[in-house]
VEXLO-9570 format. One record per residue (C-alpha): residue number from 0; residue in one letter; x, y, z. Coordinates in steps of 0.5 Angstrom, whole numbers, plus 500, padded with zeros to 3 digits. Example, Ala and Ser with C-alpha at 12.3 -4.5 7.8 and 13.67 -1.06 7.14 Angstrom:
<recs>
REC seq type  px  py  pz
REC   0    a 525 491 516
REC   1    s 527 498 514
</recs>
This chain:
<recs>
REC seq type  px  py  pz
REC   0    x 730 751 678
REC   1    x 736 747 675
REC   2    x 733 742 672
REC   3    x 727 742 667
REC   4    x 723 738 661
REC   5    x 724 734 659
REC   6    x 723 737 652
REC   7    x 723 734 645
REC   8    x 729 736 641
REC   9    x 730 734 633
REC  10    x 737 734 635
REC  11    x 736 729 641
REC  12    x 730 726 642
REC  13    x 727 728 649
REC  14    x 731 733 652
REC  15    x 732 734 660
REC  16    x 735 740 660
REC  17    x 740 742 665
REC  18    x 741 750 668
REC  19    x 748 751 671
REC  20    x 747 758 671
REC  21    x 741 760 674
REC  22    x 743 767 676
REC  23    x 742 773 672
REC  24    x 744 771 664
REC  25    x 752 770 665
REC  26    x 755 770 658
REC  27    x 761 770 654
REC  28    x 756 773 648
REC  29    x 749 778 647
REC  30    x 747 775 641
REC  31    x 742 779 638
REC  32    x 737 773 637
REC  33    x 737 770 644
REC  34    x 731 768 647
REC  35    x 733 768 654
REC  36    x 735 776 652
REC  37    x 740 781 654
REC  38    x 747 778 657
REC  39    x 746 782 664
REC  40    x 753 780 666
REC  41    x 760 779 661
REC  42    x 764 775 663
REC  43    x 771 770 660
REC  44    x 772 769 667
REC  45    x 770 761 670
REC  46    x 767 762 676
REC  47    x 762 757 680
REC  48    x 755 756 679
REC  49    x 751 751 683
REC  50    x 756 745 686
REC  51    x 756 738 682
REC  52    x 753 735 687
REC  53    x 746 739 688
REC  54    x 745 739 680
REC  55    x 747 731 680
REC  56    x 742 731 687
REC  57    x 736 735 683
REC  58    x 737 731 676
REC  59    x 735 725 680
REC  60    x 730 728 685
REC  61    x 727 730 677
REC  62    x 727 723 674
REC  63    x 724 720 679
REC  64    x 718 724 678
REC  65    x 718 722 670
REC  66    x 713 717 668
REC  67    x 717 711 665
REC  68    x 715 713 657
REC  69    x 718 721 659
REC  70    x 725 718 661
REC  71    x 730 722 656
REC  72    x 735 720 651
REC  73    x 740 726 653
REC  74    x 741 731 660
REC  75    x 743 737 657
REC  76    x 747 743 659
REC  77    x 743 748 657
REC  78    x 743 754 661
REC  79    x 742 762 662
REC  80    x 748 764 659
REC  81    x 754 760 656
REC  82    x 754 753 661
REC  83    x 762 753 660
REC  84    x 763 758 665
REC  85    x 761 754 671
REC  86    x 768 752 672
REC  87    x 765 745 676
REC  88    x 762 743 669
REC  89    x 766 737 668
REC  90    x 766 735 675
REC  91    x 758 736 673
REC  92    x 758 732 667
REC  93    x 761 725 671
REC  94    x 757 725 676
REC  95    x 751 725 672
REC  96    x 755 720 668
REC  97    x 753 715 674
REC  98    x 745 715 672
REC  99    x 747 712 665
REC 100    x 743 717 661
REC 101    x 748 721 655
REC 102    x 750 728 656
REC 103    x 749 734 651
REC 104    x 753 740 652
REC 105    x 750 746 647
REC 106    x 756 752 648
REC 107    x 757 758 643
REC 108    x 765 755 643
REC 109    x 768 762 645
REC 110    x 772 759 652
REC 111    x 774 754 648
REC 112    x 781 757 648
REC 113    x 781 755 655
REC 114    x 785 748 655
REC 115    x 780 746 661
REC 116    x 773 747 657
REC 117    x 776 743 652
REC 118    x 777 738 658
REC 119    x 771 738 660
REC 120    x 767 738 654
REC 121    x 770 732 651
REC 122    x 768 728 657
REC 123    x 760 730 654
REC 124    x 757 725 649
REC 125    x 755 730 644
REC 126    x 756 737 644
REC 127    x 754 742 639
REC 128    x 758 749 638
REC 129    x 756 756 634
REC 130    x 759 757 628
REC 131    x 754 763 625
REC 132    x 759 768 623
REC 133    x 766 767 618
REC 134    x 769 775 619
REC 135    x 770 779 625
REC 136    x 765 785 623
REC 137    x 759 780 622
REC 138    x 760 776 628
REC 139    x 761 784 633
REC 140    x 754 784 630
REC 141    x 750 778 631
REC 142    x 754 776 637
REC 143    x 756 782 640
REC 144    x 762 778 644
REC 145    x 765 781 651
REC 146    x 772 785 651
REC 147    x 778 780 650
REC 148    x 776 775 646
REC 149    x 778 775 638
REC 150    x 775 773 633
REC 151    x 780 769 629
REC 152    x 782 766 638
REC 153    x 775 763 637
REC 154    x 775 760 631
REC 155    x 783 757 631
REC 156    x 780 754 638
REC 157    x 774 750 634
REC 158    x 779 748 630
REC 159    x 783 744 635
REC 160    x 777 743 639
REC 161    x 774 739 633
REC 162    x 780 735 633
REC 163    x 780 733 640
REC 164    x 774 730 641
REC 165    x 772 723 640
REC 166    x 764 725 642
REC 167    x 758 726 637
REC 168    x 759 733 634
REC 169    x 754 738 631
REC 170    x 754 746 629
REC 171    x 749 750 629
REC 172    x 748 757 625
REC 173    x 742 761 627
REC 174    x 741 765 621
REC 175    x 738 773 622
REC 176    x 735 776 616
REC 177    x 740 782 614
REC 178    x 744 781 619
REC 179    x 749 774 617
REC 180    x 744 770 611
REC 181    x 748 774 605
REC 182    x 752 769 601
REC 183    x 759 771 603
REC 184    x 758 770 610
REC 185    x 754 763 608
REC 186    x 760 761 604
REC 187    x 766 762 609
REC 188    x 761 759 615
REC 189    x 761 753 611
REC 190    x 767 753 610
REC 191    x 769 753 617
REC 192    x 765 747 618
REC 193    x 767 743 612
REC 194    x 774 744 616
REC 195    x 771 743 623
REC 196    x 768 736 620
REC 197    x 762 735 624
REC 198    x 757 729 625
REC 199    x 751 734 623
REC 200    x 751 742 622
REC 201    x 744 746 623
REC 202    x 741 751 621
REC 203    x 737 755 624
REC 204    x 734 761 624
REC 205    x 729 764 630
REC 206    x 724 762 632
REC 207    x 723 765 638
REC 208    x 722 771 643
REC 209    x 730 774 639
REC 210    x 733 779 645
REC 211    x 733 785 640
REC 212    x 725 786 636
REC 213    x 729 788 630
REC 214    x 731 781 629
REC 215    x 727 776 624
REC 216    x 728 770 620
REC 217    x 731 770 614
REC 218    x 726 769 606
REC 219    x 726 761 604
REC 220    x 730 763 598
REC 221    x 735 766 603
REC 222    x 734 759 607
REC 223    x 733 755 601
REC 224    x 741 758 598
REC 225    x 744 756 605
REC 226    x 742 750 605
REC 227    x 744 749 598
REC 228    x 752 752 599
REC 229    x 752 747 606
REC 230    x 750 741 601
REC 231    x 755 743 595
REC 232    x 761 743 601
REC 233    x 759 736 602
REC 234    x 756 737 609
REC 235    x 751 734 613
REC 236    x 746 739 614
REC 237    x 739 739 617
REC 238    x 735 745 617
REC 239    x 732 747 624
REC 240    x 726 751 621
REC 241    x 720 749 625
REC 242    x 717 749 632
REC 243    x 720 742 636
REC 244    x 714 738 636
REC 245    x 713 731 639
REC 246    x 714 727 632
REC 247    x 718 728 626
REC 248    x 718 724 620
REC 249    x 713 719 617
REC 250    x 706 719 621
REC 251    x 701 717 616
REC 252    x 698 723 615
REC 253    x 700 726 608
REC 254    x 699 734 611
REC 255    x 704 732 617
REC 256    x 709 729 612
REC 257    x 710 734 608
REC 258    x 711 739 614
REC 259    x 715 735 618
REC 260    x 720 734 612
REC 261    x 721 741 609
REC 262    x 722 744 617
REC 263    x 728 739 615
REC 264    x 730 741 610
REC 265    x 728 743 603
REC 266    x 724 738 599
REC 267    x 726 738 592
REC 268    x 720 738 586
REC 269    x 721 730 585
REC 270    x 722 727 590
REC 271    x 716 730 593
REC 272    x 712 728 588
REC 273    x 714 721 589
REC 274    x 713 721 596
REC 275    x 705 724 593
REC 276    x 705 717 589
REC 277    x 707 712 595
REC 278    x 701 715 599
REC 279    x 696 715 594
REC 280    x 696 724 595
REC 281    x 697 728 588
REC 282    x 699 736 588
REC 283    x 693 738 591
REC 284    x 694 737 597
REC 285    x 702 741 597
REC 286    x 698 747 594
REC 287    x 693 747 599
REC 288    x 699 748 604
REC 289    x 702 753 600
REC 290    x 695 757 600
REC 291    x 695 757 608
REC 292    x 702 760 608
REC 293    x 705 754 610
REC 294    x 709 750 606
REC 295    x 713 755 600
REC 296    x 716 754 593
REC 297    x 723 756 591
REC 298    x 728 756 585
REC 299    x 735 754 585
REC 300    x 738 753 579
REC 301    x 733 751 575
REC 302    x 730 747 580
REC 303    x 724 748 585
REC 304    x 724 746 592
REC 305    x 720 746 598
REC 306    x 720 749 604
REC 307    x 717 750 611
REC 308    x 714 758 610
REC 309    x 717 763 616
REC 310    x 711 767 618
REC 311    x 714 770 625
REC 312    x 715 777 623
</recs>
């Protein structure tokens, strides 16, 4: 199937995503932490998937089906594998422009040093690129790329993608607990987005099925610190911490609030007990999630935050 959803998406509303590379897992990358699993077939060479008609005919066929409250906000390349492989991206992407809904693109930005991937990528509304590692050791762990790409090629070509761009830009760094969440490694990946200058950058860490059993979200702290270095860099920063859900933000529900809130990002002591105040909660009801395991308290600087509690392992 190349079409499925829609999904709901923190980032994007609800998500149709769009599989341009259904075959066996075609990738650039076998990240550790992958959900779709072990990279079946390496590959740095453009090749064609689908034709651009089927996907525009298949988006179609799908939308139709959908009620008019489940119309999404983005169509989303996100495949199984790296979708700038598929050589008929861009033609892809102009098509589905047609049905007058925005295109998202998600890539691990490792074929930007391709002059056409820029091309075709810049013709996307929103594209989001990788940024988890800032050395060429961490990223031949977490990222285990296919021979022939460079480490420093890779960033470089974000470099230049980022000035390019005119689209809604955003980062995501999927943090593994022991693998790329120590401090260097946090500090020189903000260093790069700082320069890449992104609309939004993510941090995430996993939250499903990861391609190797070893891998693990890092602690709050370790979380709550990449937080605090994004933010001391003056990037805008959002954490990924928490299962997608139908509704984020305010609900009216005290509990719900909270959780919603601190999957977000962390939620510093003060200005949760003001949201407390404005409902008319006290602090009992934060240490009623903390007792479930739900929420936990960290220490930055003298300063407690609050954060979603990971409890994957």
């Amino acid at each position: 199937m190349i079409t499925f959803g829609p999904v709901p998406s923190r980032r994007l509303g609800k998500s149709l995503g769009i599989n341009n590379i259904t075959r066996q897992k075609v990738c650039s990358y076998s990240c550790v932490y992958c959900q779709v699993g072990v990279t079946q077939k390496y590959s740095i060479v453009r090749q064609a998937f689908f034709e651009p008609g089927m996907i525009l005919r298949e988006t179609e066929a799908h939308l139709k089906k959908l009620l008019p409250s489940d119309i999404p906000d983005y169509l989303t390349f996100v495949s199984n594998g790296e979708p700038t492989l598929d050589i008929n991206l861009g033609k892809s992407i102009r098509l589905l422009k047609k049905l007058g809904i925005p295109i998202a693109v998600i890539t691990n930005a490792s074929m930007l040093w391709d002059s056409s991937v820029i091309e075709e990528l810049s013709e996307a509304d929103w594209v989001s690129v990788k940024a988890d590692v800032g050395d060429n050791d961490t990223w031949k762990n977490l990222n285990r790329p296919a021979s022939g790409l460079r480490f420093e090629d890779v960033i470089e070509s974000l470099y230049g993608f980022a000035s390019y761009y005119n689209g809604t830009l955003s980062t995501e760094t999927m943090l593994c607990s022991g693998v790329n969440d120590s401090t260097g490694n946090i500090s020189a990946v903000a260093a790069i987005i700082k320069r890449l200058d992104p609309d939004k950058a993510y941090i995430s860490v996993p939250m499903r099925p990861p391609a190797e059993k070893s891998v693990f979200p890092p602690d709050a702290e370790r979380l709550n610190l990449a937080w605090q270095i994004f933010i001391e860099n003056e990037i805008k920063t959002e954490l990924l911490a928490g299962f997608e859900g139908v509704n984020t933000g305010y609900t009216g529900n005290m509990y719900e609030d909270i959780l919603n809130i601190t999957a977000v990002h962390p939620l510093r002591e003060d200005a949760l007990s003001e949201l407390l105040e404005k409902n008319n909660s006290d602090f009992r009801t934060v240490q009623s999630l903390i007792d479930q395991g739900l929420i936990r308290c960290v220490k930055y600087r003298g300063m407690k935050f609050y954060l979603r509690e990971l409890t994957i392992r």
